[in-house]
C-alpha positions as CSV (number, residue, x, y, z in Angstrom):
1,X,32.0,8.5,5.9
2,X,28.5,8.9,5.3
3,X,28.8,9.5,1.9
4,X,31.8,6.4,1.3
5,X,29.0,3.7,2.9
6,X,26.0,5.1,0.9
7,X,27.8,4.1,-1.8
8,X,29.2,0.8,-0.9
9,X,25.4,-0.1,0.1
10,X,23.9,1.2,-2.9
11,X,26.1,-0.1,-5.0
12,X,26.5,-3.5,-3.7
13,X,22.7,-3.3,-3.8
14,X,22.7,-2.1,-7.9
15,X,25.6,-4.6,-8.2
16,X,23.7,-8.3,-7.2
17,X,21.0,-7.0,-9.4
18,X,22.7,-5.9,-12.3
19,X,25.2,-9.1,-11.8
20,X,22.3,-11.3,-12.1
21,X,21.2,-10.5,-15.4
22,X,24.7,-10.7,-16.9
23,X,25.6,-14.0,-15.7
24,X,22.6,-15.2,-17.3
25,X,22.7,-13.3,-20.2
26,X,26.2,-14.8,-20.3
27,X,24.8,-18.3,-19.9
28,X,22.0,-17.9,-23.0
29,X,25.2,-17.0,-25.1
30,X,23.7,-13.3,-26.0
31,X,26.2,-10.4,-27.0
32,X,26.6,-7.9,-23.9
33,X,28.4,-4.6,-24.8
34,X,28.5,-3.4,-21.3
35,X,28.1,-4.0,-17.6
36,X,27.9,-0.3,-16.0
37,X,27.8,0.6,-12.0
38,X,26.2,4.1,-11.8
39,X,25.1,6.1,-14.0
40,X,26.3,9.6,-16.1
41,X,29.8,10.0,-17.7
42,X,32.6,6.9,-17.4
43,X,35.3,7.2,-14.5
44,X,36.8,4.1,-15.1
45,X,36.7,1.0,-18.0
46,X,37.9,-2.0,-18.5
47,X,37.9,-4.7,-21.3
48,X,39.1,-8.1,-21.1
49,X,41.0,-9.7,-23.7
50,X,38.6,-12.4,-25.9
51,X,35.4,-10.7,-23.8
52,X,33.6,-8.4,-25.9
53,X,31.7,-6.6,-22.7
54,X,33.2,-3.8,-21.8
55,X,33.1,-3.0,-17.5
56,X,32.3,0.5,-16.6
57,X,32.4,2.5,-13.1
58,X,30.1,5.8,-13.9
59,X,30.1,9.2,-12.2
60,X,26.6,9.0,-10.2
61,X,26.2,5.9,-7.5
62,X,22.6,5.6,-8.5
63,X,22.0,2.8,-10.6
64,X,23.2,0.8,-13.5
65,X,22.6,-1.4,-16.1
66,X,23.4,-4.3,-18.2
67,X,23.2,-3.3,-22.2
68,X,23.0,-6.6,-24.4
69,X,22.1,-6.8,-27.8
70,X,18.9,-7.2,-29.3
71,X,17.4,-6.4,-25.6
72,X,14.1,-4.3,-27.1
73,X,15.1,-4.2,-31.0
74,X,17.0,-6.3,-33.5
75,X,20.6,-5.2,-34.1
76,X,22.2,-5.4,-37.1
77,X,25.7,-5.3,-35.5
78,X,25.4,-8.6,-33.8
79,X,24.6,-12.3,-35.1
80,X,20.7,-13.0,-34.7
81,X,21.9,-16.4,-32.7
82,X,23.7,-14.0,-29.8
83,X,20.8,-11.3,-29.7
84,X,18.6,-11.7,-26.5
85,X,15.4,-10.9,-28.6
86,X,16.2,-14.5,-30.6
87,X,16.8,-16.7,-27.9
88,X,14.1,-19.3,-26.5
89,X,11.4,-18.1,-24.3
90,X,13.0,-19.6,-21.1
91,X,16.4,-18.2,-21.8
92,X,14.7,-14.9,-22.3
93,X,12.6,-14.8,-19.1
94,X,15.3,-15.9,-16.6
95,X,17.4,-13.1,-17.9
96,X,14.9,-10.6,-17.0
97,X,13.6,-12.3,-14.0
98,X,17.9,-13.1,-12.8
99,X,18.7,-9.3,-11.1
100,X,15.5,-9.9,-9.0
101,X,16.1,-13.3,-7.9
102,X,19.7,-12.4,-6.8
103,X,18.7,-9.2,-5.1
104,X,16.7,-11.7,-2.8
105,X,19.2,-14.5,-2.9
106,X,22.4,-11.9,-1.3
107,X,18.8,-10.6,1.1
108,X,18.7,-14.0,2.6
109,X,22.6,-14.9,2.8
110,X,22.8,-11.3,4.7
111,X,19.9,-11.7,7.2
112,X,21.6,-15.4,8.0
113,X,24.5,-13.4,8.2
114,X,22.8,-10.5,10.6
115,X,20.9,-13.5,12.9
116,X,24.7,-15.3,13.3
117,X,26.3,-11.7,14.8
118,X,23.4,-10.6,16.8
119,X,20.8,-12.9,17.3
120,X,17.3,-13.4,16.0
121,X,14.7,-11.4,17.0
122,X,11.0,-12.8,18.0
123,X,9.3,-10.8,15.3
124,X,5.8,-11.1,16.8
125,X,4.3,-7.7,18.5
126,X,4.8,-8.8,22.0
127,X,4.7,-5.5,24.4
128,X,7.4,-5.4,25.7
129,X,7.0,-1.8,27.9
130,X,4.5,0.2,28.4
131,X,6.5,4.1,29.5
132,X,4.8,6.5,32.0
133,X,3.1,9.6,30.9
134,X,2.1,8.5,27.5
135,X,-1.8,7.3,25.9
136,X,-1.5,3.4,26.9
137,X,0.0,3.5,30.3
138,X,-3.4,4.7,31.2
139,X,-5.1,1.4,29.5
140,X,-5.4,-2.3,30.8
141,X,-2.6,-3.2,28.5
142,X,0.5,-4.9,29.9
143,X,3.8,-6.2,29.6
144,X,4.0,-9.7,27.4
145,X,0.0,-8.8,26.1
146,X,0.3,-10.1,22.5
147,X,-1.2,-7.2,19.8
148,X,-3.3,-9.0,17.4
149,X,-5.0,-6.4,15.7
150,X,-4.9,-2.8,14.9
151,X,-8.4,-0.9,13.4
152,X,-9.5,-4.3,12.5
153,X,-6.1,-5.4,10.4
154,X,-5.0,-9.0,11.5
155,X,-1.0,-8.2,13.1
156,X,1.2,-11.0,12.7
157,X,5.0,-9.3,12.6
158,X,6.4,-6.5,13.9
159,X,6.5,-5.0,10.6
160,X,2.6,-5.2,10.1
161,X,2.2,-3.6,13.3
162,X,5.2,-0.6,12.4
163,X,3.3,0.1,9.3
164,X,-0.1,0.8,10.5
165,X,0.7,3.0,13.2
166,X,2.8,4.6,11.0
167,X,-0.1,4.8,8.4
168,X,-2.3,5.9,11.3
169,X,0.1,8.4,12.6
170,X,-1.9,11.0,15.0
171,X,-5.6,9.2,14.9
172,X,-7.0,7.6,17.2
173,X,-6.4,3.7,17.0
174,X,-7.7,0.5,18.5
175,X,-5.6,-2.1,19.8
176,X,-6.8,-5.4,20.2
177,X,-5.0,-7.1,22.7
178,X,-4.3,-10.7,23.8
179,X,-3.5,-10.9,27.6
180,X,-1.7,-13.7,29.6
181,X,-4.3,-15.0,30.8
182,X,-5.8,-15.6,27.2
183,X,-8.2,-12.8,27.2
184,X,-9.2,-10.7,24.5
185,X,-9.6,-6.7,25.2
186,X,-10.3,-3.8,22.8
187,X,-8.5,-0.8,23.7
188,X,-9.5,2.5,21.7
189,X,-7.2,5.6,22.4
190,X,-5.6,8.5,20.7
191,X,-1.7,9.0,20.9
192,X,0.3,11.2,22.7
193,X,1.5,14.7,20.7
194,X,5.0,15.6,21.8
195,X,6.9,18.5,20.4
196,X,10.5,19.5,20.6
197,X,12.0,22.3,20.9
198,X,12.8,22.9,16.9
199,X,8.8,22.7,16.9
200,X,8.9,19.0,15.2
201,X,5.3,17.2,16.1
202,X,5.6,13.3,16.7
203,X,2.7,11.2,18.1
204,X,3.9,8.6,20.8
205,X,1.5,5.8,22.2
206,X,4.6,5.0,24.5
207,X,4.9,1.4,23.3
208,X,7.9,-0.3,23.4
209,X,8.0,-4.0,21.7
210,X,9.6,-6.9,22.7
211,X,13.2,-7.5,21.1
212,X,14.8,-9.8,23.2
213,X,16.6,-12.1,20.6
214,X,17.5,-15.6,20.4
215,X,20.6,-17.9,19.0
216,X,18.4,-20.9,18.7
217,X,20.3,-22.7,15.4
218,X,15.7,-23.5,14.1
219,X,15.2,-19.5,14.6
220,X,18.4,-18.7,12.4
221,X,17.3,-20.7,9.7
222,X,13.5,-19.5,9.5
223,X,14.6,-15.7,10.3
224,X,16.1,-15.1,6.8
225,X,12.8,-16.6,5.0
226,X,10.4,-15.5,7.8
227,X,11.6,-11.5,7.9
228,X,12.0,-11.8,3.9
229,X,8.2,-12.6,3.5
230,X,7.2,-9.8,6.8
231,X,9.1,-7.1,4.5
232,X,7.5,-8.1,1.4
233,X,4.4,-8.1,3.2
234,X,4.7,-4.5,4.6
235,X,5.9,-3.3,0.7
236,X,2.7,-4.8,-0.4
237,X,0.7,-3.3,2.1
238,X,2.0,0.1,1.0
239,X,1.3,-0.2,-2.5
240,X,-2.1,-1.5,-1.7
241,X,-2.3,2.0,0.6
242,X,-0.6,4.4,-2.4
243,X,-3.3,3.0,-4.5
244,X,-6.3,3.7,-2.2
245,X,-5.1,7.1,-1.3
246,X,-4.5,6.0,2.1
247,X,-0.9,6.6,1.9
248,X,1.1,10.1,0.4
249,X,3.2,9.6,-2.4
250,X,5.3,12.2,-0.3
251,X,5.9,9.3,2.4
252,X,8.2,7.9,-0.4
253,X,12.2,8.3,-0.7
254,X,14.7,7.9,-3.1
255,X,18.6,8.4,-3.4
256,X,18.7,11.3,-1.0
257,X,16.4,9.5,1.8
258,X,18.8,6.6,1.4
259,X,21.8,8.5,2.2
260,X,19.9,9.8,5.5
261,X,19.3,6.4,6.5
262,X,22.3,5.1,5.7
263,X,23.9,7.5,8.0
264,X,22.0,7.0,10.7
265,X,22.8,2.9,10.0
266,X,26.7,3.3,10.1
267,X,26.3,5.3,13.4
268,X,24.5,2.2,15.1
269,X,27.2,-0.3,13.5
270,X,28.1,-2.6,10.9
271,X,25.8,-5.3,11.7
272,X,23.0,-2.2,10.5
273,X,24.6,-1.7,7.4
274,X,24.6,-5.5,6.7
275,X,20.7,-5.6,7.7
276,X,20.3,-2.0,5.3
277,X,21.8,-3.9,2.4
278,X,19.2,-6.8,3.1
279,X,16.2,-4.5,3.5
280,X,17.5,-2.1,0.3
281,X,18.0,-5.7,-1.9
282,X,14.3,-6.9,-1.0
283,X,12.7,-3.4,-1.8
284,X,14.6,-3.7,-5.3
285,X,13.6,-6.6,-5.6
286,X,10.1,-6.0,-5.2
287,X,9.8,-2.8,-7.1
288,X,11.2,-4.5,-9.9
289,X,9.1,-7.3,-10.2
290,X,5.9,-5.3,-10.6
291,X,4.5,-5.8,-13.7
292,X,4.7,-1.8,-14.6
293,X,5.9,-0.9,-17.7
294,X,10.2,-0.5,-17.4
295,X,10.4,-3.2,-14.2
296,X,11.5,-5.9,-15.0
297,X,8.7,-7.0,-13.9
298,X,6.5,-5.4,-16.7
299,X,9.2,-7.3,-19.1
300,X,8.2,-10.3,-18.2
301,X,5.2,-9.9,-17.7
302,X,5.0,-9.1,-21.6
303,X,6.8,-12.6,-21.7
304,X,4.0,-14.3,-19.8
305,X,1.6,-13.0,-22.5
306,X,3.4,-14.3,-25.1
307,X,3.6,-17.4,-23.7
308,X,-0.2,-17.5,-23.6
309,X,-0.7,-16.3,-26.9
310,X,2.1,-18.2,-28.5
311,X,3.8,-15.8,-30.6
312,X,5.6,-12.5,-29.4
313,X,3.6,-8.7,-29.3
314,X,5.1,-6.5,-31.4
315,X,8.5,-5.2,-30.2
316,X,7.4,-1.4,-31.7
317,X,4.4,-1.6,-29.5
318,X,6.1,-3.1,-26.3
319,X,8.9,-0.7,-26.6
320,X,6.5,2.1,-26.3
321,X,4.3,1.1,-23.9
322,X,8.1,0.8,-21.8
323,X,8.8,4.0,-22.7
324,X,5.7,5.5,-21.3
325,X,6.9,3.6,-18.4
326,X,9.9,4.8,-17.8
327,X,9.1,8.7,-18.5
328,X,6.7,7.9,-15.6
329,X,9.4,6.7,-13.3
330,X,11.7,9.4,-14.0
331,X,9.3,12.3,-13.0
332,X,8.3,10.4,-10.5
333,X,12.0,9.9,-9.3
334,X,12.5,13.8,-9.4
335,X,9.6,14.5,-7.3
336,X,10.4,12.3,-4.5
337,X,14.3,13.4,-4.8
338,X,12.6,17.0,-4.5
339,X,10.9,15.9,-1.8
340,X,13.9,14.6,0.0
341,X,16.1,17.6,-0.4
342,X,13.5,19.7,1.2
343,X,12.7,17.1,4.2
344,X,16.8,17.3,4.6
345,X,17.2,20.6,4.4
346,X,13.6,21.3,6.4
């Protein structure tokens, strides 16, 4: 079963993306040879009569694509007036920019979705419990004390506040607390080490946040916008972090961490999934609107330029600088699928 909604949630995930860019390729009027989920050899196609695209289910859930003509080079196979590379600058630009914008569109139509079934969580780190036995039960902090900062770094979701102790994981940290009375308290201390029995470290502080949730019709409307921009907040954060060296490039996951999440997900219940599919869309989203060479985010960005300059780079030189890019991404891609096979097997 794991294995059945891994696929469902990546490829519902690859799917809004990829569906975005064909519907406005469609729109522009440019020629589009195939729509493809996954990747590897063809299971299954399928062409419609007076459509010229042919649909394709592939062998390997992982991806897909969208091929249209005169994407990165003229073809000779096509009529200039249907190839992407001749249309206007606008037409050009929303068709790159489309698989990102729906990634975040079905992102905020889920987490609607997820707030309707099972209410709308505050979001802020309130404390919510304090357990016995661990670093912080031995501090002045208490239930409802507001956290408002961590080593300095201004909290204002739960999702700030999950990421820096996460990037902090084992130091000593300092809490700046807000109390209910209003005051303001510094509280430095290390966390707790625990160790199981299969010799697994963890570090606990014992903290348990607030979740109550609320059905309040205001909340359900600002919850889909409001955790949208926390999450996008936290990915930037841990770019920033890769960059500085403050974070591993071995904390990242690919395919194979997916499918361990996704497990766990389906075990807590559907409502998870749903909320999985929101979080995976949003991190697609964002990685794709980087402007790196090979995101769609570095395609545009070359649009951006052009539109500055006011004529077009040369499509020899952008299609090598994309190249670079995307030999990048694949080694990349294998070391952190490397990287999950031996945390899942470890």
């Amino acid at each position: 079963m794991t294995l059945i909604y891994f696929i469902i949630v990546l490829g519902i995930t690859v799917f809004i993306h990829e569906l975005g860019h064909f519907l406005f390729a469609k729109k522009a009027g440019v020629y589009v040879y195939e729509f493809s989920l996954g990747m590897g050899p063809k299971l299954l196609k399928k062409k419609r009569a007076g459509d010229e695209t042919e649909y394709c289910l592939r062998l390997f859930p992982i991806g897909g694509f969208v091929a249209m003509a005169g994407e990165d080079t003229e073809d000779s196979d096509v009529p200039k007036e249907k190839q992407l590379i001749h249309k206007g600058w606008k037409a050009r630009f929303l068709t790159i920019i489309a698989g990102v914008l729906f990634n975040f569109l079905l992102a905020l139509i889920l987490l609607f979705v997820v707030g309707i079934m099972a209410g709308v969580p505050k979001n802020q780190a309130i404390v919510g419990h304090i357990e016995d036995g661990y670093s912080l039960s031995t501090t002045n902090m208490q239930e409802n004390d507001k956290i408002i900062s961590i080593d300095g770094h201004r909290i204002t979701s739960t999702d700030k506040l999950i990421f820096y102790l996460a990037l902090n994981e084992g130091k000593e940290t300092t809490f700046t607390v807000k109390h209910a009375n209003g005051e303001k308290e510094e509280i430095k201390i290390a966390p707790t080490k625990i160790e199981n029995a299969e010799g697994e470290v963890s570090y606990r502080f014992g903290l348990e946040i607030d979740n109550s949730k609320t059905h309040d019709w205001k909340a359900l409307i600002l919850y889909p916008f409001q955790k949208t921009y926390s999450l996008v907040e936290q990915l930037i954060l841990t770019v920033k972090s890769l960059l500085f060296g403050q974070l591993s490039i071995n904390n990242l996951s690919g395919p194979v961490g997916i499918y361990t999440v996704v497990g766990e997900s389906a075990k807590a219940g559907f409502v998870n999934i749903l909320y999985l599919i929101a979080y995976l869309c949003i991190n697609v989203g964002f990685i794709n609107i980087l402007p790196f060479p090979a995101f769609d985010g570095g395609r545009a960005f070359f649009l951006i330029i052009e539109k500055i300059r006011g004529k077009k780079m040369s499509s020899n030189t952008e299609n090598i600088i994309h190249s670079f890019g995307f030999y990048l991404l694949m080694a990349l891609m294998v070391f952190i699928t490397c990287n999950d096979i031996l945390r899942l097997l470890g």
